[in-house]
Every structure is written in structure tokens, then in C-alpha cells.
Backbone as CSV, one residue per row, in Angstrom:
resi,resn,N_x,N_y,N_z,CA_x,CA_y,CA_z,C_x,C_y,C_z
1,UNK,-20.455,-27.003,1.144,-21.293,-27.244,-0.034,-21.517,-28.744,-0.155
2,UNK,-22.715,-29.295,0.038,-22.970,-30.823,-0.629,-22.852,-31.640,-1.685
3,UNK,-22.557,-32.366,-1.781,-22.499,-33.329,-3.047,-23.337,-32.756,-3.935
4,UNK,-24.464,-33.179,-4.127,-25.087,-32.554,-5.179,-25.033,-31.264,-5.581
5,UNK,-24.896,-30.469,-4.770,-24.274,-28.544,-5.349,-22.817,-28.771,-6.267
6,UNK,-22.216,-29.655,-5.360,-20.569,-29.541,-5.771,-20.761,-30.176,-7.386
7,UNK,-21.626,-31.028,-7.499,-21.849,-32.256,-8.725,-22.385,-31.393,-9.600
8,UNK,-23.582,-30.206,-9.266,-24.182,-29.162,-10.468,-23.027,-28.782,-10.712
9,UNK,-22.238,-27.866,-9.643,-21.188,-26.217,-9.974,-20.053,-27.589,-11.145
10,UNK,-19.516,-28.330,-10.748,-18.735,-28.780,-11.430,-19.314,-29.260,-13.260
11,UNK,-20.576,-30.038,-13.174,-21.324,-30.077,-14.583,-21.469,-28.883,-15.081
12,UNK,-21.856,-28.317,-14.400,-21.958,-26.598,-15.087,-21.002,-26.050,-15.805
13,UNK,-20.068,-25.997,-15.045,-18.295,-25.416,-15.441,-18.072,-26.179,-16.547
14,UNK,-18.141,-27.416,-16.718,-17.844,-28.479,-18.139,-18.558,-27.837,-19.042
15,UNK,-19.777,-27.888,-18.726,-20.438,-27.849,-20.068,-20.262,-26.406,-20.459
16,UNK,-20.624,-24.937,-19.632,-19.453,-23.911,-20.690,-18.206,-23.979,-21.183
17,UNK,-17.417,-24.961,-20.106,-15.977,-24.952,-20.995,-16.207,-25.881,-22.328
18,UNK,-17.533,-26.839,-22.756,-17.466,-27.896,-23.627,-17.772,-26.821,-24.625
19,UNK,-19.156,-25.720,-24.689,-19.232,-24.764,-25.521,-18.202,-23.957,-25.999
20,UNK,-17.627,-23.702,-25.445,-16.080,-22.721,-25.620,-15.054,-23.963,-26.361
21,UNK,-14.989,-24.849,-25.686,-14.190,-25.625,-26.721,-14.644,-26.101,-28.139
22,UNK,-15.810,-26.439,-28.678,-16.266,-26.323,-29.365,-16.068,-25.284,-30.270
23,UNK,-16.035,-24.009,-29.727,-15.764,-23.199,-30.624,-14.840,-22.835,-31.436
24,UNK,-13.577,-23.238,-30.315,-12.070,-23.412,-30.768,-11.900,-24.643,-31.373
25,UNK,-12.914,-25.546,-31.620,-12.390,-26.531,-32.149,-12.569,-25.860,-33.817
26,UNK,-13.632,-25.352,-34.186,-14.096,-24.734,-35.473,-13.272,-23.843,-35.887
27,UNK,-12.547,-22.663,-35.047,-11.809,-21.831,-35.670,-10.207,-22.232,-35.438
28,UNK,-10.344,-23.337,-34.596,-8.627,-23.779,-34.762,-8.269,-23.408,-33.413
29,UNK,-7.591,-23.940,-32.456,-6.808,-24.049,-31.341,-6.203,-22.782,-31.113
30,UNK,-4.744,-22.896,-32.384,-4.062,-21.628,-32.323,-4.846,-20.245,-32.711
31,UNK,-5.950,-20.337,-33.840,-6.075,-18.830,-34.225,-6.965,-18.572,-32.626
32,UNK,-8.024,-19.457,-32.132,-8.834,-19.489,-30.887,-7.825,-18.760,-29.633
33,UNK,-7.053,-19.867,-29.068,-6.382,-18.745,-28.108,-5.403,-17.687,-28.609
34,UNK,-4.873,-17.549,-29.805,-4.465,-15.788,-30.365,-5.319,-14.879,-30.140
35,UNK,-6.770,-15.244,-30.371,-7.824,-14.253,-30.657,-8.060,-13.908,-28.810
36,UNK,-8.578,-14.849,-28.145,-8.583,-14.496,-26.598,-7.409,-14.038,-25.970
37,UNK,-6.167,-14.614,-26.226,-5.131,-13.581,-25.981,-5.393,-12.284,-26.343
38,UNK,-5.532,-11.881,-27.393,-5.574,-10.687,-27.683,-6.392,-9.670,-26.994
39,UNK,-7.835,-10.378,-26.790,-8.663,-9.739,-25.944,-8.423,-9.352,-24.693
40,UNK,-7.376,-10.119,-24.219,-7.440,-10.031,-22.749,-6.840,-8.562,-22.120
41,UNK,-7.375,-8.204,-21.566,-6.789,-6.565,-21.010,-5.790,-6.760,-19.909
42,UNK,-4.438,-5.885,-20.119,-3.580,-5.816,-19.134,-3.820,-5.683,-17.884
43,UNK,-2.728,-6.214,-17.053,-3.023,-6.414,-15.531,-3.702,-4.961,-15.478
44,UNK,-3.659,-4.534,-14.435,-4.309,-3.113,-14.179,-3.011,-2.420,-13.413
45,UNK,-2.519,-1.062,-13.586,-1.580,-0.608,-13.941,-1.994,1.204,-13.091
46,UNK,-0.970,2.016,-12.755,-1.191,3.265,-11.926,-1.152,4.527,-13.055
47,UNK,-2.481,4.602,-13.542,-2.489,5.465,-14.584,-1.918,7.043,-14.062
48,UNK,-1.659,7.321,-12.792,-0.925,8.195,-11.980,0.956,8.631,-12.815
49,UNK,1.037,10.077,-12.650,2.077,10.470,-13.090,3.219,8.913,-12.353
50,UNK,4.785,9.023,-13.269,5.567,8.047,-12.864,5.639,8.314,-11.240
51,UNK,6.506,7.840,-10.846,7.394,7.670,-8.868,8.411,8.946,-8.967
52,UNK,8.038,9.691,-8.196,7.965,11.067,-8.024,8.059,12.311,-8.946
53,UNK,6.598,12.451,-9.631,6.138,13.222,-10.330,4.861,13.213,-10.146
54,UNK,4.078,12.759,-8.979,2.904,12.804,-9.276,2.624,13.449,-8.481
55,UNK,0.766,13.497,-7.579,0.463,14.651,-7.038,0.836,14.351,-5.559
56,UNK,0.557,15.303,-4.280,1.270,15.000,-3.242,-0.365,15.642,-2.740
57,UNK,0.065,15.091,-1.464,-1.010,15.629,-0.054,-0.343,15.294,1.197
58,UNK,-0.936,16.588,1.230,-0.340,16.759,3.280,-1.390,15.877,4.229
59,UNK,-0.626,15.932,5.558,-1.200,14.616,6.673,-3.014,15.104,6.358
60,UNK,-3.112,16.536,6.376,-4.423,16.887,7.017,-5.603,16.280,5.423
61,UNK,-5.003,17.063,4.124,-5.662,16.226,3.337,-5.716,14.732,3.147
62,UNK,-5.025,14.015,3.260,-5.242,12.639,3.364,-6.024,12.004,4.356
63,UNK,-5.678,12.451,5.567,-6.651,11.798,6.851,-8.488,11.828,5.967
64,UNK,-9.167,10.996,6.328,-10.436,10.611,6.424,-10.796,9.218,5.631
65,UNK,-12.130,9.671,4.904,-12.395,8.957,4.075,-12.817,8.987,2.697
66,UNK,-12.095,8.023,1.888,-12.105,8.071,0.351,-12.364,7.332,-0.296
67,UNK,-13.472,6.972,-1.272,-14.870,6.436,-2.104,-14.473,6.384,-3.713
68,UNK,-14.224,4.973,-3.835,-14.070,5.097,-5.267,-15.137,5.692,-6.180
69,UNK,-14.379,6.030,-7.578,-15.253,6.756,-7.954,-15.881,6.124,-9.726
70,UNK,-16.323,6.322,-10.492,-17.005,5.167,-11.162,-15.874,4.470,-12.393
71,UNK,-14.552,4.949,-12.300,-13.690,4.537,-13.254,-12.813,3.523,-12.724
72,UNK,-13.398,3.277,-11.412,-12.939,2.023,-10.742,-13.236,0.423,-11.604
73,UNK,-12.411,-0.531,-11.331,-12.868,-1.587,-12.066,-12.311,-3.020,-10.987
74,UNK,-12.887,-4.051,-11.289,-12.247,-5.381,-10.199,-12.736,-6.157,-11.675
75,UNK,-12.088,-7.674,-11.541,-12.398,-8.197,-12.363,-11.456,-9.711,-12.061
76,UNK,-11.203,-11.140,-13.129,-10.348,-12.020,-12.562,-9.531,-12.049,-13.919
77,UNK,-8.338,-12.745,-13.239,-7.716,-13.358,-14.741,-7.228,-14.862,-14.233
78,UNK,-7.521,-15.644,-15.369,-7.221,-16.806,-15.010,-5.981,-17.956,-16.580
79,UNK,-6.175,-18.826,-16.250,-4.597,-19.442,-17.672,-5.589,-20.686,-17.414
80,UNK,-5.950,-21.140,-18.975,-6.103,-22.772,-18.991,-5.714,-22.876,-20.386
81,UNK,-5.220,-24.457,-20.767,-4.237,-25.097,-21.884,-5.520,-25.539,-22.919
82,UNK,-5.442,-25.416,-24.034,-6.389,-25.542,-25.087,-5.296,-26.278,-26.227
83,UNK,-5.322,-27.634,-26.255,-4.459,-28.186,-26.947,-3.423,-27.978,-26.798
84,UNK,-2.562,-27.806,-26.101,-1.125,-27.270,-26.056,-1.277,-25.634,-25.840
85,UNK,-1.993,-25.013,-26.298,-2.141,-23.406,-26.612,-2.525,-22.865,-25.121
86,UNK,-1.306,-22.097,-24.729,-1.660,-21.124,-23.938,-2.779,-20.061,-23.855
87,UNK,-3.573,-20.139,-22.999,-4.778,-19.066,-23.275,-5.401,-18.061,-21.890
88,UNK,-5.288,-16.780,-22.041,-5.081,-15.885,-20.593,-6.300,-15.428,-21.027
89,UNK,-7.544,-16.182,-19.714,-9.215,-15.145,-19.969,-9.257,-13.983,-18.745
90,UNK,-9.549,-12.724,-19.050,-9.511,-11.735,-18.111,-10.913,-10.839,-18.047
91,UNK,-11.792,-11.618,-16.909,-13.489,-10.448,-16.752,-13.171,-9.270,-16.314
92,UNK,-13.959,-8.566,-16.737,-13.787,-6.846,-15.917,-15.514,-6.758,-15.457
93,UNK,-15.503,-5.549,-14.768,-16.693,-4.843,-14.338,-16.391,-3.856,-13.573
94,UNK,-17.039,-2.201,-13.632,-16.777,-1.741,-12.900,-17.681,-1.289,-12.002
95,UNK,-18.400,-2.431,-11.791,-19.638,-2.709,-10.893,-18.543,-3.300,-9.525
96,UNK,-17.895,-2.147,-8.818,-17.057,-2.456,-7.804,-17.091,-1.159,-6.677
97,UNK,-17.610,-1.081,-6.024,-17.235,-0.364,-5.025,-16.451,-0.125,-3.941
98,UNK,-15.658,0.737,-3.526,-14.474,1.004,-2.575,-14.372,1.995,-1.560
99,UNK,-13.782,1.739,-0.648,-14.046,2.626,0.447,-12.529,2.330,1.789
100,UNK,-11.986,3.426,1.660,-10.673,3.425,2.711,-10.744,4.422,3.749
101,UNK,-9.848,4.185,4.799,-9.568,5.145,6.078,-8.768,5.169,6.122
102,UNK,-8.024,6.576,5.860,-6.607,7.412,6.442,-6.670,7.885,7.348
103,UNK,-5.496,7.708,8.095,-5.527,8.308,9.426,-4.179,8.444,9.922
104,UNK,-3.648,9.413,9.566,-1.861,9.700,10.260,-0.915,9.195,9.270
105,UNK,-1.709,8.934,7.589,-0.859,8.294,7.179,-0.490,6.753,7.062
106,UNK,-1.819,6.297,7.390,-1.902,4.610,7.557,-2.981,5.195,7.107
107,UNK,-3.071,3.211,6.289,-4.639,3.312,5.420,-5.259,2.245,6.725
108,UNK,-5.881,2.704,7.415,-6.269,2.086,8.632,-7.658,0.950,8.197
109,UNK,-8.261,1.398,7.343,-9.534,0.396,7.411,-9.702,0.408,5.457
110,UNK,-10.582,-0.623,5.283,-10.639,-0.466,3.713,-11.108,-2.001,3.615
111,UNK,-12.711,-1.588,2.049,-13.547,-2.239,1.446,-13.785,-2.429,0.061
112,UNK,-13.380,-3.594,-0.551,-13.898,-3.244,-1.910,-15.272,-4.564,-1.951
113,UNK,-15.883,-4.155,-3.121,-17.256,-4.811,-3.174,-17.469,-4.890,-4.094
114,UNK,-17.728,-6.553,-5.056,-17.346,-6.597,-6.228,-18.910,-7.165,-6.630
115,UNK,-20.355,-6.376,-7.701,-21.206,-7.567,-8.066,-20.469,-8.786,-9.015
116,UNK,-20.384,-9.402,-8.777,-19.769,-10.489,-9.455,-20.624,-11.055,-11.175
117,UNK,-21.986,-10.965,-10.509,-22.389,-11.407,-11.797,-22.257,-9.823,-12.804
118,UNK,-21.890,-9.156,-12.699,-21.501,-7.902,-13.743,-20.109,-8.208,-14.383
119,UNK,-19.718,-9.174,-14.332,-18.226,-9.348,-14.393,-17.865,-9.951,-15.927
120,UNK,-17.419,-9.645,-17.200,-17.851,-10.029,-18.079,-16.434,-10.211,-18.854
121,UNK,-16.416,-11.174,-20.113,-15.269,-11.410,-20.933,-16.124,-11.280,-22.342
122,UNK,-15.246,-11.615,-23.250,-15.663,-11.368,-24.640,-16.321,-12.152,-25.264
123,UNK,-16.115,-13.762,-24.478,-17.202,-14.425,-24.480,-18.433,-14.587,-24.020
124,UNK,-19.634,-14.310,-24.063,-20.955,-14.653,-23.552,-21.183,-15.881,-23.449
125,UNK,-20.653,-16.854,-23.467,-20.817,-18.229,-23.198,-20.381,-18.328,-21.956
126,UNK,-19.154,-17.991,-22.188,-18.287,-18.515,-20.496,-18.653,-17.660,-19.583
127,UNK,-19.135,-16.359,-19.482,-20.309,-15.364,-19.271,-21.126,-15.969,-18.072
128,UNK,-21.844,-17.125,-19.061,-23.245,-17.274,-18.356,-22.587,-18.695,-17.263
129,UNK,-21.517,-19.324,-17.712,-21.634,-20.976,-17.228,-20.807,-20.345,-15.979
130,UNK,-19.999,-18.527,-15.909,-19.310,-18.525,-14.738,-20.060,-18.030,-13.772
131,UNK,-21.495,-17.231,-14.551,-22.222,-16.598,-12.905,-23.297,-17.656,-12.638
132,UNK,-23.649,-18.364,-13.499,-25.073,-19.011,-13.115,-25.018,-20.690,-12.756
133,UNK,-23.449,-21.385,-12.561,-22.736,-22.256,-12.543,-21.846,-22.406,-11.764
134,UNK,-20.561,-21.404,-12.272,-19.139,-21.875,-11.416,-19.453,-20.854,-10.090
135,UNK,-20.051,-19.593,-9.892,-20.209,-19.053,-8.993,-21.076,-19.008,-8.680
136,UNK,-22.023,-19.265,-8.874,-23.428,-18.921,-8.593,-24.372,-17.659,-8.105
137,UNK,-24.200,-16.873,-8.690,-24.214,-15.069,-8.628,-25.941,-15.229,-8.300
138,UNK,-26.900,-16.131,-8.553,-27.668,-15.908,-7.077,-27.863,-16.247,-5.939
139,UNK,-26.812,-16.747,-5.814,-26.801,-17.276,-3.918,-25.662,-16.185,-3.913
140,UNK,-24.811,-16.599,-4.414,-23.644,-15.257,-3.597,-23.567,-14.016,-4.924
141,UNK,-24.416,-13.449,-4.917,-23.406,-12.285,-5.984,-22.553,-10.995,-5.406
142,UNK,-21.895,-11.105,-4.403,-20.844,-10.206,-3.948,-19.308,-11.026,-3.554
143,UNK,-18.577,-10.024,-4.023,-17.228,-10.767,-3.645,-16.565,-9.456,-2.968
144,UNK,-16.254,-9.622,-1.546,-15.456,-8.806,-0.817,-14.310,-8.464,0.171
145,UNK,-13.535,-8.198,-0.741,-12.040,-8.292,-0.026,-11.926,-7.114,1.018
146,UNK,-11.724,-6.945,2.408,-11.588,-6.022,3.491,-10.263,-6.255,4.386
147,UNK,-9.724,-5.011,4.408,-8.694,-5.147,4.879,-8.301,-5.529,6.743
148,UNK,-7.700,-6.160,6.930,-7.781,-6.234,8.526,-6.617,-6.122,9.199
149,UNK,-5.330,-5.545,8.560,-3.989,-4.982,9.017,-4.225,-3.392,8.345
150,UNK,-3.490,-2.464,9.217,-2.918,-1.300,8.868,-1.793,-1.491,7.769
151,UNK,-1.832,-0.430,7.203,-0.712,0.121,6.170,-0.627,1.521,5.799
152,UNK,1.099,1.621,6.756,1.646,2.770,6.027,1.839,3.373,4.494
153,UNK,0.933,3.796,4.339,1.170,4.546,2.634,1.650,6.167,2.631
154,UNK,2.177,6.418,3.558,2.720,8.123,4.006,3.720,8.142,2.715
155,UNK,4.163,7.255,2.189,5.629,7.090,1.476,4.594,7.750,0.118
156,UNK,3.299,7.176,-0.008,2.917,7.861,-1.664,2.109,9.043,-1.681
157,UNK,2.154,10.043,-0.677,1.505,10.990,-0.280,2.467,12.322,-0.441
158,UNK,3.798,11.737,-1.138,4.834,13.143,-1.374,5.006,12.939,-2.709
159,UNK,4.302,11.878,-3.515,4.273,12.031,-4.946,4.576,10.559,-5.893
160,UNK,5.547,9.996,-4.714,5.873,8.743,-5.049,4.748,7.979,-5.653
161,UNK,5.332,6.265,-5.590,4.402,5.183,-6.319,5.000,4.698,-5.093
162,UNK,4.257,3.981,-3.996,4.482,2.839,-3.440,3.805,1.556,-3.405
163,UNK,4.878,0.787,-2.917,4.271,-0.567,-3.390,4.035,-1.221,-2.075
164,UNK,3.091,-1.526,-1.867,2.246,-2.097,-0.404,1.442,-3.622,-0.384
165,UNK,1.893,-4.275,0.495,1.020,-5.240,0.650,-0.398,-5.049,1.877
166,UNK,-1.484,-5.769,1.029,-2.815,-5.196,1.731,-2.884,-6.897,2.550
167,UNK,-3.109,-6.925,3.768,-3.561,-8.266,4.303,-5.153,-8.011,4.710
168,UNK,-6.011,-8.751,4.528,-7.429,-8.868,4.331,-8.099,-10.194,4.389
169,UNK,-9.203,-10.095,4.226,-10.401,-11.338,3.694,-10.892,-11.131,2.635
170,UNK,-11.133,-12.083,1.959,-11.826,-12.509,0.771,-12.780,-13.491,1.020
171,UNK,-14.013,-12.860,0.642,-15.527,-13.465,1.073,-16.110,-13.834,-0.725
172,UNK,-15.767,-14.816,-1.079,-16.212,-15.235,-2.682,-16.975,-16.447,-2.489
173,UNK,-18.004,-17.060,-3.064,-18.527,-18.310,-3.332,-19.446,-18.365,-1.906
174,UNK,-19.294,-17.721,-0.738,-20.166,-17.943,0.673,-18.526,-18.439,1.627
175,UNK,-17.481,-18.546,1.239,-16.285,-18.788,1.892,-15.099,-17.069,1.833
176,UNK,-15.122,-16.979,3.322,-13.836,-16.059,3.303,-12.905,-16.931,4.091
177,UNK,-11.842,-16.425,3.625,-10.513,-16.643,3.502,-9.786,-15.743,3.866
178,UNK,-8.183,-15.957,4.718,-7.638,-14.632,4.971,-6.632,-14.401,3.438
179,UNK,-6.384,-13.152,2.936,-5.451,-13.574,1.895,-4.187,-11.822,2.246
180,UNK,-3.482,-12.035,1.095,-3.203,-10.812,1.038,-2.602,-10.302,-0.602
181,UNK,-2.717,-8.960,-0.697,-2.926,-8.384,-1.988,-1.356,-7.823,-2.322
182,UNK,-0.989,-7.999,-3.303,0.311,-6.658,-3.723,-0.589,-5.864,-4.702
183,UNK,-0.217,-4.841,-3.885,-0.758,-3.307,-4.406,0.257,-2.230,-4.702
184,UNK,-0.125,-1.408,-5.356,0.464,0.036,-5.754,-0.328,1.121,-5.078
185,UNK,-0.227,1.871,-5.246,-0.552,3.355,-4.074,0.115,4.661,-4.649
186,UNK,-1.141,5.826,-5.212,-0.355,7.099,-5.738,-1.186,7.768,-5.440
187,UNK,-0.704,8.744,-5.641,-1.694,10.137,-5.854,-1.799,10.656,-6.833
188,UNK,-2.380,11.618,-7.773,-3.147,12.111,-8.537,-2.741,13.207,-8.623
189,UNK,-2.345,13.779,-10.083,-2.585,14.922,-10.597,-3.426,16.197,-10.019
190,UNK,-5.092,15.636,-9.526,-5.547,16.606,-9.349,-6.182,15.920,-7.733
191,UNK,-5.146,15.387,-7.004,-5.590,15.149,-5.637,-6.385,13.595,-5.315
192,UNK,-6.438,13.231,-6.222,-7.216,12.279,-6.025,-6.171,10.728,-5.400
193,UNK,-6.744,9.559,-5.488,-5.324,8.477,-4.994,-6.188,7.145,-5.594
194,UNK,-5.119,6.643,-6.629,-5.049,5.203,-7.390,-4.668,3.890,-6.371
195,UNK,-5.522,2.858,-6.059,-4.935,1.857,-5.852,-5.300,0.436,-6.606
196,UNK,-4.071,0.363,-7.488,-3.899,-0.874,-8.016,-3.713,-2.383,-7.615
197,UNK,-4.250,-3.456,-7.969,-3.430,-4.954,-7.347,-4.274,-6.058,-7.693
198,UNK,-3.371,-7.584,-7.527,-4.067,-8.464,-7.397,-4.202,-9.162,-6.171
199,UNK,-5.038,-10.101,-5.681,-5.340,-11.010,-4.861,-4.955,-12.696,-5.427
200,UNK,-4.219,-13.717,-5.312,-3.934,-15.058,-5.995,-4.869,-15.361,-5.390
201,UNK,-5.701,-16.390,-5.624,-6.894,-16.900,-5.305,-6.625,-19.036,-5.611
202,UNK,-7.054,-19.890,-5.004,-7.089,-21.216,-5.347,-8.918,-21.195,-5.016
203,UNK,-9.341,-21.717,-6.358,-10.471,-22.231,-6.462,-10.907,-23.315,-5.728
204,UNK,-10.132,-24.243,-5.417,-11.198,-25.123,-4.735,-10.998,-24.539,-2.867
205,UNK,-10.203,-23.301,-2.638,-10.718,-22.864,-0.997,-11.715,-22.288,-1.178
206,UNK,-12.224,-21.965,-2.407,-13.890,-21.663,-2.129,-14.659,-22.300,-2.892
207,UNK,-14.529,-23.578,-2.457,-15.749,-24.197,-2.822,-16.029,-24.268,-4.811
208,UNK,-15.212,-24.065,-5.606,-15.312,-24.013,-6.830,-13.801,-24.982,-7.795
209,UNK,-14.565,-25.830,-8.540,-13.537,-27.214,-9.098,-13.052,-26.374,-10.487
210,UNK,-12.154,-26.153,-11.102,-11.475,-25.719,-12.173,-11.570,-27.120,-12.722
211,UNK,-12.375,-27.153,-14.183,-12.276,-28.242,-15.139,-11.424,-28.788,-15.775
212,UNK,-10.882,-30.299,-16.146,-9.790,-30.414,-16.807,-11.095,-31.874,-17.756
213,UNK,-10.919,-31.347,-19.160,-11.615,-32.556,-20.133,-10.851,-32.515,-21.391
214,UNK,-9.770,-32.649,-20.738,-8.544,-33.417,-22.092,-8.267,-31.951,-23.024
215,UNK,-9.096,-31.662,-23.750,-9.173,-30.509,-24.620,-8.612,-29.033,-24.296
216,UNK,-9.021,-29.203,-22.845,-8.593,-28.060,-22.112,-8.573,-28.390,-20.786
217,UNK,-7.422,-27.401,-19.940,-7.358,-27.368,-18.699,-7.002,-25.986,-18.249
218,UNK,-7.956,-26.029,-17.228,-8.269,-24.598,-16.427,-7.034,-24.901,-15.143
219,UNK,-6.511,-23.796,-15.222,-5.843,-24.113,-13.909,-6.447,-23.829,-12.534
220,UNK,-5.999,-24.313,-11.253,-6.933,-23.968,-10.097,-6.577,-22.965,-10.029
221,UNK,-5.477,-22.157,-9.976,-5.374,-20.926,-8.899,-5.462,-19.771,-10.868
222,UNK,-6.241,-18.681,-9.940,-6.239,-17.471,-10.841,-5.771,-16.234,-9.607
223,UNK,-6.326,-15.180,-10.308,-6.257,-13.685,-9.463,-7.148,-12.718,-9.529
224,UNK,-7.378,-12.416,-8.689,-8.973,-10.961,-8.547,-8.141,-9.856,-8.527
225,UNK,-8.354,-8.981,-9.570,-7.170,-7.930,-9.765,-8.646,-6.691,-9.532
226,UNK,-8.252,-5.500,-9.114,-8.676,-4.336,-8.955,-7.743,-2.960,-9.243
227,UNK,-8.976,-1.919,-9.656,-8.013,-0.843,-9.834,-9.034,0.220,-9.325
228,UNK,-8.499,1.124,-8.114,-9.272,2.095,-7.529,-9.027,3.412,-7.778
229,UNK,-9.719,4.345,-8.325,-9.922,5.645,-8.071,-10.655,6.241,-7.142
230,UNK,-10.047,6.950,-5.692,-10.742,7.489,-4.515,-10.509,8.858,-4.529
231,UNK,-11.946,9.168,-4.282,-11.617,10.779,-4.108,-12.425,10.717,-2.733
232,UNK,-12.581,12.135,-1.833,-12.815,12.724,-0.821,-14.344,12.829,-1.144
């Protein structure tokens, strides 16, 4: 990215974080990040019966391929300091699509596909300065993490919850990166299979500056958290 791109994405990022601070300056620091705390939605979690009570599948049902289905969601969460005040902002969208390969009991291949500019918080300010600014959702509006190691998940196919690390790429901003995910892995009540997790992410390996203007500071590193529902 050139100087002058790097010089917009970074002015850009200020000036929504200057709007947002602004705002907290009017309703107060503390009641400001209480209120966005509050908003912020929990990590994403295996709405799947507990670790062994849930549903099971044999080698032959599991083998193929399985397509999230629209109660899927990806989204980020990130921590920046607002006067002293801790403050956790978390986008969702479930403008995410997914797609895995079983095969013997290894999740052999696997895609998620995130529109990015669908990605939204409770603010509409920070909204607009993160797709049309810090990311730039029309040059890149996809973010896609693909897996490029195998993983045994046979262990959550008898009912269990297992806990798996996914190693992959992450393609965000026009930069992939190799990264890797801690995930969860279940099955379903009625056959279906949950996969939960985040990705840690550092903003400036792709090309994007986390703001610091006294008032507030964004930290660099956040997380791209996802939650999959796949059926057959």
C-alpha cells in the first residue's frame, strides 16, 4: 500500500474514532464505555448439547460436504482505552459463508467467506469510518480464512465437544497471512455440526494502523471470531 493510501486509511480511522469520541465526550467516558460494553455480544459459544450429550454421526454420515447454513455469523472484536475506561467493540454479520470436507473423519479442506462491509456494531459512525476507511470494503470487501492443514475431528462425531486448532490463511485488506484459529467442533441434536472460534489478528500485517489520539487508544491486535452451522 503507498503513502498516500496508508495517509487516507489512517486519516480516515481518526476521524471516525474523533466522531465516536466526541460522543463519549458528551455522555461521559464511564457511562460511554458501560453502554458499549454492554452492547457488545459474547465471544461466540457451541449452542450444541454439553461434551457428551450431544448428537453423534457415523464415518459414512460425516464423510462429504457441509454448507453453512444462514444462522451462521463471523464478525471482529477489538479493546481500545477511552480515558482510562476499558471499552470491548464487537461487529457481527451473518453475511458469512462456509464450506468443509470430511473425509475418514478429518476435516480435510474448509472455507469461510466473510462480506466485510455487512459487518456492523451499534454504532453507525464507526460503521462507516471501518468499511469505507480502515478497510476499504470497495477494493477488498471479502475476508477469507481457508484452511490448509487437516484436522482430526472423529473425537466430536460420538457426541463430544472438541477443541481443535484450524491452521489456514487469512486474506483481509488485499494481504493473506498464514494464521491459525482455536476452534470448538460438535454435533447437533438433529445431525447437523457447530463450529465455533477466533482468529488473533495484528492490524498493521494487513496493511491497517490502529489509532492512538490521546483520548483513546485502539489496540493493534483484535480477533475475527466465527460461528458455523453446517448441514449436508
Amino acid at each position: 500500500m503507498g503513502l498516500r493510501t496508508r495517509t487516507k486509511v489512517i486519516i480516515g480511522i481518526a476521524t471516525g474514532v474523533v466522531v465516536i469520541g466526541a460522543a463519549a465526550v458528551v455522555a461521559g467516558p464511564v457511562i460511554y464505555a458501560n453502554t458499549v460494553n454492554g452492547q457488545a455480544a459474547a465471544a461466540p459459544s457451541l449452542s450444541a448439547a454439553p461434551s457428551g450429550s450431544g448428537g453423534t454421526l457415523d464415518a459414512a454420515q460425516a464423510d462429504g460436504t457441509w454448507t453453512s447454513t444462514s444462522s451462521s455469523y463471523a464478525g471482529y472484536r477489538v479493546h481500545e482505552v477511552l480515558q482510562g475506561n476499558d471499552v470491548n467493540v464487537v461487529g457481527r454479520t451473518k453475511d458469512a459463508q462456509g464450506t468443509a470436507t470430511v473425509d475418514g473423519g478429518s476435516l480435510t479442506k474448509a472455507t469461510v467467506t466473510v462480506q466485510v462491509a455487512s459487518i456492523s456494531t451499534p454504532e453507525s459512525r464507526r460503521d462507516e469510518y471501518f468499511r469505507t476507511q480502515a478497510l476499504q470494503t470497495d477494493r477488498y470487501p471479502t475476508a477469507t480464512f481457508a484452511l490448509t492443514e487437516p484436522v482430526d475431528v472423529s473425537s466430536a462425531l460420538d457426541g463430544s465437544t472438541q477443541d481443535v486448532t484450524l491452521t489456514g490463511t487469512m486474506d483481509l485488506h488485499g494481504v493473506e497471512k498464514p494464521v491459525t484459529a482455536d476452534a470448538q467442533v460438535a454435533v447437533t441434536k438433529d445431525g447437523g455440526v457447530q463450529v465455533v472460534g477466533s482468529v488473533p489478528i495484528t492490524f498493521a500485517d494487513y496493511g491497517v494502523e490502529a489509532p492512538s489520539l490521546g483520548f483513546v487508544t485502539v489496540d493493534g491486535k483484535g480477533s475475527v471470531e466465527f460461528s458455523l452451522d453446517l448441514a449436508k
